[in-house]
N, C-alpha and C positions, 0 to 999 in steps of 0.2 A: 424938534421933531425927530430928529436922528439917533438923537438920544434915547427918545422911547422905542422905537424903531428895536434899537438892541439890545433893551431892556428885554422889550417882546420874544426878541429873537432868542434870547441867550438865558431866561429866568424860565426851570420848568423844562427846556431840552437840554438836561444836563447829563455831562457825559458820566456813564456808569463805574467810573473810576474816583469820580468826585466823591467826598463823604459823604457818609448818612447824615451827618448833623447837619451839613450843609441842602443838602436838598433837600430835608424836614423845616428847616429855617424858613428854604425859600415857598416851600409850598402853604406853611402856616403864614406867612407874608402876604401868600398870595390869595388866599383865605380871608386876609382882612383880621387874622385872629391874632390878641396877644395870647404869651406865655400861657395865661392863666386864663382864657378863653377855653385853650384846647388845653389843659390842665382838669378845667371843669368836664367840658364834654367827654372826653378819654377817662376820666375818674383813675388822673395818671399824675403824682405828684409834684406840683410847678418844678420844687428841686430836681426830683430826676428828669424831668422834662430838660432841664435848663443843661446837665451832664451831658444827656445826650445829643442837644445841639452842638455844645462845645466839643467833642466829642471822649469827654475825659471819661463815657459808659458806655458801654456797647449793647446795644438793647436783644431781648430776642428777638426770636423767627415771630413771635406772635405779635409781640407789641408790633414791631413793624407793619405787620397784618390790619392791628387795630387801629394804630395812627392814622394809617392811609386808608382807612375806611371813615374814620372820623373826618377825613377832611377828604373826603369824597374826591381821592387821587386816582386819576385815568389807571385802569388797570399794565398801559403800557410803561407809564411812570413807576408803578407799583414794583414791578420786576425792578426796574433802574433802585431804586428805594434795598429790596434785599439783596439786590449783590454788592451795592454799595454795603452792606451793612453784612457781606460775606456769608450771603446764603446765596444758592439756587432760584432762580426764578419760579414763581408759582404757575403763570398762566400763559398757555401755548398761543402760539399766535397761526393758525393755520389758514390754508392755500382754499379760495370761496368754492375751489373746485375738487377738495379731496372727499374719498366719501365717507370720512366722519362728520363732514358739514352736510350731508345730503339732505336730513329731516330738515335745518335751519334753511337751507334754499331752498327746498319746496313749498314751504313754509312764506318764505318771502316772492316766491313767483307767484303763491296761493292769493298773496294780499297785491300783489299788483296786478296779476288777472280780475281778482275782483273790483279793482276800482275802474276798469274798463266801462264804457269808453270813455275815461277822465283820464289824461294822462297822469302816469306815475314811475317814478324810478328807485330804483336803491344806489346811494350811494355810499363810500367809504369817507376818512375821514378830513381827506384832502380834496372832498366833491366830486371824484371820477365815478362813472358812472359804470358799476358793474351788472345792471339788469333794470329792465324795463320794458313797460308794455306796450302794443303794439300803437296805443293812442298818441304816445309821444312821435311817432311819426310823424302826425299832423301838426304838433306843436313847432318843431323844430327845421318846418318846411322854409327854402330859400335861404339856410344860412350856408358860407361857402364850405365846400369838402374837408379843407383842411382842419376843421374845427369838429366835424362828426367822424376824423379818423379815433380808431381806438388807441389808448385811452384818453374817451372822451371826458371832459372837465366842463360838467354844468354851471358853476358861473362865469365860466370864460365864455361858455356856449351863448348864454343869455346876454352878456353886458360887453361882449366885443365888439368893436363896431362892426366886421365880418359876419358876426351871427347875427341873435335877434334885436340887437338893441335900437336899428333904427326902422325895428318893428315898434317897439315897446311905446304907448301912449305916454307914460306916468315914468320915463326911463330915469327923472332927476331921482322920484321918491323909492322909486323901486330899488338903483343904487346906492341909494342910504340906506337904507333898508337892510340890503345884502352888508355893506360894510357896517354899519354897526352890529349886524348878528356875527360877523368875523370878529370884532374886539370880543364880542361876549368870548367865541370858544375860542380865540388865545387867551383871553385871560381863564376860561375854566380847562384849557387841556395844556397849554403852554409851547405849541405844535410850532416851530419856527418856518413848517410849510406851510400853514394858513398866513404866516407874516407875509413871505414872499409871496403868496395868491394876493392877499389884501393889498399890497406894496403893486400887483401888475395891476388892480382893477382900479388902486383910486390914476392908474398916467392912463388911464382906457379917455379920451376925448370924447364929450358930447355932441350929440349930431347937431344939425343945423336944426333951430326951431323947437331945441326942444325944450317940453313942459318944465316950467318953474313946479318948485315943490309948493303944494296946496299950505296955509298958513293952519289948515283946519280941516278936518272930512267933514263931507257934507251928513247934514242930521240924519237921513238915513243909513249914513253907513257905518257896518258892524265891525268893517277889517279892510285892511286898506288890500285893494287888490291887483292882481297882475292883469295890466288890460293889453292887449296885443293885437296887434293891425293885421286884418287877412285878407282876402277875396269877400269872406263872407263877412264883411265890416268887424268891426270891433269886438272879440272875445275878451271878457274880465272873469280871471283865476282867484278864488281864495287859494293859497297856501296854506299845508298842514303839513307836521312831519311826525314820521311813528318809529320807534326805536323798540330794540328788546332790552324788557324792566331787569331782568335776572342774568345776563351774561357772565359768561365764567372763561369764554375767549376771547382774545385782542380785538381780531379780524371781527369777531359779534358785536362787540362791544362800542366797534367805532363803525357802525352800520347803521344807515337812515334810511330812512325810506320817505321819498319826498312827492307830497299828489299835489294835483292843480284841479281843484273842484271846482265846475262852475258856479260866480258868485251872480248870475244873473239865467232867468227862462229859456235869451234869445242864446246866448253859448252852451246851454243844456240842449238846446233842440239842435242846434248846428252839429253838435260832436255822436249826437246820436244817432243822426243825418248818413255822418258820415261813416258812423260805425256798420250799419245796414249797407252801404254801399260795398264795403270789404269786408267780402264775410272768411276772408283768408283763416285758419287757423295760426293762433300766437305761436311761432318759437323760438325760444333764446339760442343766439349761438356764441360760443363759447370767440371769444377775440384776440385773447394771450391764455396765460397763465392765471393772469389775474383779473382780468376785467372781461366782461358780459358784455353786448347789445342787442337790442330787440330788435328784431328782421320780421318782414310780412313776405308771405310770398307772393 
């Protein structure tokens, strides 16, 4: 296990002094693709392909461009890729609060004000929580302070034993859930800070009594959902997440936006319940430099 551990860690956050041919090597590896895989789809010749792993070619500004588009490489990679390969970095990585970003956060407060009263947040690419609407209040009620100081970290929030987890009905399936979606984006971003997230949530201990993982969903159900213990009995979340299709900045680009829509009548009527009771108006206030939360007044 230690083994993978640093394969995770260390394949993918490569330092920008390593060569080009090396961190094309590793990202076609990590692709799953041979030589002549991405030979084909590149319509780039296995030969010189094969040069510029070894590093006996020095490719251009473009192919690098191309490569890493072919193998659908994190735009932050992407920069590590042309300086390694002795160009300039293509794409800026800016601050959620400069105002070249203003249209893209309005934008993103536009769509978590609309899924009110359902809670919703936007997150970055290590799960901190840089903005979110006022519904998340009620989700994230009774967990201790220390865990909703900024910046806040949504699956720490959800599966520490401190926060919601021995809220959480389904907390065994829910935390498989969350860690196999962490293997997915280390193996698609290579982020050695999802290793260390994933690496604190699987020592997180189970509460007393909690649910074994179902063998099976039951025949009506469409998605497995987040069910959560309150006052007003048992709330059940679908999960969805909405990204931008076309980013051309870092910070954009490793931006999610994560909602919990009610999967059932009686937590639709509850959250809407609750949303008439506070008819506060939403505003974000700003918590660092870098991170958002959502305040009611």
């Amino acid at each position: 296990m230690n083994d993978e551990w640093n394969r995770m860690r260390t394949s993918g956050s490569l330092a920008a002094q390593d060569s080009f041919g090396n961190v094309l090597r590793d990202w076609r590896r990590r692709r799953r693709m041979s030589q002549l895989d991405l030979s084909c789809d590149a319509d780039v010749g296995k030969k010189h392909l094969s040069l510029l792993e070894s590093g006996r070619s020095r490719p251009a500004r473009s192919m690098v461009l191309h490569l890493a588009e072919c193998l659908d490489v994190p735009l932050r990679v992407r920069n590590t890729m042309l300086v390694a390969a002795g160009y300039a970095p293509a794409y800026q990585q800016r601050n959620f609060l400069v105002p070249d970003m203003a249209v893209a956060r309005r934008n993103v407060e536009l769509v978590l004000a609309g899924h009110d009263p359902f809670p919703a947040m936007a997150v970055d690419r290590h799960w901190m929580m840089i903005s979110a609407n006022k519904a998340v209040a009620n989700l994230v009620t009774g967990a201790e302070p220390m865990l909703l100081r900024p910046p806040v970290n949504l699956l720490r929030l959800c599966l520490h034993p401190a926060g919601l987890a021995c809220r959480i009905v389904n907390l065994v399936e829910w935390r498989a859930h969350i860690t196999a979606r962490l293997r997915r984006e280390i193996d698609t971003t290579g982020d050695a800070g999802l290793v260390d997230l994933l690496e604190e949530i699987r020592d997180y201990p189970s509460p007393p009594g909690g649910q074994p993982a179902r063998a099976a969903a039951a025949p009506h159900t469409v998605a497995m959902p987040f069910q959560l213990v309150t006052i007003d009995g048992t709330l059940s979340f679908f999960n969805t997440t909405t990204r931008f299709s076309t980013p051309m900045d870092i910070t954009l680009s490793e931006l999610a936006i994560e909602a919990f829509l009610p999967a059932d009548p009686h937590t639709a009527a509850v959250l809407r319940r609750d949303a008439q009771r506070c008819q506060a108006p939403e505003t974000y206030v700003p918590a660092s430099a870098n991170h958002w939360v959502a305040a009611t007044a």
